[in-house]
C-alpha atoms as a printed R data frame, in Angstrom:
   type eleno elety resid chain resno       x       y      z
1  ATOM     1    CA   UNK     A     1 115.035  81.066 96.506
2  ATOM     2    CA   UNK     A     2 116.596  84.352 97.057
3  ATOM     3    CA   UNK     A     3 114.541  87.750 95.903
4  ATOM     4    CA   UNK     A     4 116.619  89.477 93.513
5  ATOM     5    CA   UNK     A     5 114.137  92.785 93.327
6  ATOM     6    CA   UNK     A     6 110.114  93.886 93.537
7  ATOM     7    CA   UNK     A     7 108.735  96.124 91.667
8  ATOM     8    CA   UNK     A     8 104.968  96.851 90.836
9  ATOM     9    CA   UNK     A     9 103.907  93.415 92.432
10 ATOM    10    CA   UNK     A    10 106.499  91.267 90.427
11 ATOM    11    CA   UNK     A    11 108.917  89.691 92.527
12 ATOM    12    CA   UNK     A    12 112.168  88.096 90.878
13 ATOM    13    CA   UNK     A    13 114.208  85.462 92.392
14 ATOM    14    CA   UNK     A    14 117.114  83.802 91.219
15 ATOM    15    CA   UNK     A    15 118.153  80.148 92.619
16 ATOM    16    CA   UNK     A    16 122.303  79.418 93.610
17 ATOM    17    CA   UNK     A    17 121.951  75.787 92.692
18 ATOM    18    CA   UNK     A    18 120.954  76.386 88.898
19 ATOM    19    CA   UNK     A    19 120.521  75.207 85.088
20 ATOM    20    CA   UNK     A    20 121.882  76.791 82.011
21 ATOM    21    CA   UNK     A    21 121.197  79.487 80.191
22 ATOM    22    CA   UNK     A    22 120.878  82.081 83.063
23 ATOM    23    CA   UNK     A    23 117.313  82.928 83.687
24 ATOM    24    CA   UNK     A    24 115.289  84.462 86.725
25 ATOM    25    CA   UNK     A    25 111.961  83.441 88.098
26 ATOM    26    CA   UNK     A    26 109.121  86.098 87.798
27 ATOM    27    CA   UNK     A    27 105.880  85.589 89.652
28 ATOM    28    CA   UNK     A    28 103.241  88.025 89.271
29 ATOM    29    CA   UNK     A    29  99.741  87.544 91.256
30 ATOM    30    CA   UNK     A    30 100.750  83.854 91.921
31 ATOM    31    CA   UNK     A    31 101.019  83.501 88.238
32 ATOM    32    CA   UNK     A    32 105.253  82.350 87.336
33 ATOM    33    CA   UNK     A    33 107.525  82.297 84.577
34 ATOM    34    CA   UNK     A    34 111.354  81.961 83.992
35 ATOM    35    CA   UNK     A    35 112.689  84.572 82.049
36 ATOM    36    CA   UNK     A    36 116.259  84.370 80.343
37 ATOM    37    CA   UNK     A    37 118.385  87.145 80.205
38 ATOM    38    CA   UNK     A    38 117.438  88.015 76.433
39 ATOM    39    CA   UNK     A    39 114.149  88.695 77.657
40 ATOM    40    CA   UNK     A    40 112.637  85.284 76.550
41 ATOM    41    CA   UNK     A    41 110.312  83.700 78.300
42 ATOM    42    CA   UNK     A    42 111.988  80.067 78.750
43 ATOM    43    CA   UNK     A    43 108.666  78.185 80.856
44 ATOM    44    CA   UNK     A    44 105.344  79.476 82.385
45 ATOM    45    CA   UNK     A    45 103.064  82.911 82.232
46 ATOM    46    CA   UNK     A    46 102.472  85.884 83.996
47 ATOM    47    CA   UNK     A    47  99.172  86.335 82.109
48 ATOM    48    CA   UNK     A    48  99.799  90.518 81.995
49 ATOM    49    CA   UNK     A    49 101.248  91.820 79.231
50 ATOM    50    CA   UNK     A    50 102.182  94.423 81.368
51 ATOM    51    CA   UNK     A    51 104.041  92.811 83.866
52 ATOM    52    CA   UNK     A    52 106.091  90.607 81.304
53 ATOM    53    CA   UNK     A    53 106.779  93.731 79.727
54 ATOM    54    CA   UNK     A    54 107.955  95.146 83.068
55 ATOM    55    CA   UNK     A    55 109.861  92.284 83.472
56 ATOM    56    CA   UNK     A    56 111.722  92.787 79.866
57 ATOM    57    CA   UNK     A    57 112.444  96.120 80.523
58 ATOM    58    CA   UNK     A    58 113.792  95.641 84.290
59 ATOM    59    CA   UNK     A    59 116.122  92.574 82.474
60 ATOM    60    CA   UNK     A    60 117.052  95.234 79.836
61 ATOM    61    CA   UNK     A    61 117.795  97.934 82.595
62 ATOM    62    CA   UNK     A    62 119.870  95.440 85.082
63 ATOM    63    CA   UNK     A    63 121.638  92.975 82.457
64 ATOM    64    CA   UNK     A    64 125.046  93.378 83.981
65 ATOM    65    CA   UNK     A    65 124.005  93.379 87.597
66 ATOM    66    CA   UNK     A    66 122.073  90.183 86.562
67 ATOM    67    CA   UNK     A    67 124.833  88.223 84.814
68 ATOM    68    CA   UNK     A    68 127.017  88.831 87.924
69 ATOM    69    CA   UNK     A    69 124.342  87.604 90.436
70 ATOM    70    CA   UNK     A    70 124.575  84.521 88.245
71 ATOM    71    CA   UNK     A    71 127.871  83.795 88.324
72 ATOM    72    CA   UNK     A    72 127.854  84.598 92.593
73 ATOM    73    CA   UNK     A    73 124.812  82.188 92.784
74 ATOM    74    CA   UNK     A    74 126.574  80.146 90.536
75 ATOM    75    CA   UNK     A    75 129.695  79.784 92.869
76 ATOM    76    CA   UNK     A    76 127.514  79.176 95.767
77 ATOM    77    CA   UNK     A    77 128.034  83.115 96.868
78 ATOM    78    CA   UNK     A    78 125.639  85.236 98.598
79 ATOM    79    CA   UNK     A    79 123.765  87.142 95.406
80 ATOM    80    CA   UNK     A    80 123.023  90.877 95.548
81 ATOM    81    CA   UNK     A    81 119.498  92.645 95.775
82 ATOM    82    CA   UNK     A    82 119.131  94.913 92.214
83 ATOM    83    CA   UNK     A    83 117.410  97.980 91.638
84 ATOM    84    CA   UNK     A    84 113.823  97.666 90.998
85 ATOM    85    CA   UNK     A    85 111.954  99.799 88.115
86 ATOM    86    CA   UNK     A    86 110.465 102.892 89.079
């Protein structure tokens, strides 16, 4: 599964082959959950408030860049890194 960014030891991936609604995958000191793009967290725990509040505000931040890396993965196309938070 591709990285999409890293920041503050969260790393966020995104898969091409894919479910609805568009989400991300955040794991944060082996500790995972799928985040859609509302913020919500759809499955799983990072057990840090902090980092799923990092997370929020990074999905916030990078909301456009993050729908169009869905519909590239979506389409089987090469997805693009995004800016991480800091």
């Amino acid at each position: 599964m591709p990285i999409v960014s890293r920041f503050f030891g969260i790393i966020i991936r995104m898969y091409y082959d894919e479910h609805t609604p568009p989400h991300i995958h955040a794991e944060y000191q082996s500790k995972k959950a799928v985040f859609d793009f509302y913020g919500n967290i759809i499955r799983g725990n990072l057990n840090s408030r902090t980092a799923t509040k990092l997370v929020r505000e990074w999905i916030d931040i990078s909301l456009t860049d993050l729908e169009e890396d869905w519909k590239l993965a979506r389409g089987g196309k090469e997805i693009k890194k995004i800016e991480p938070l800091g």
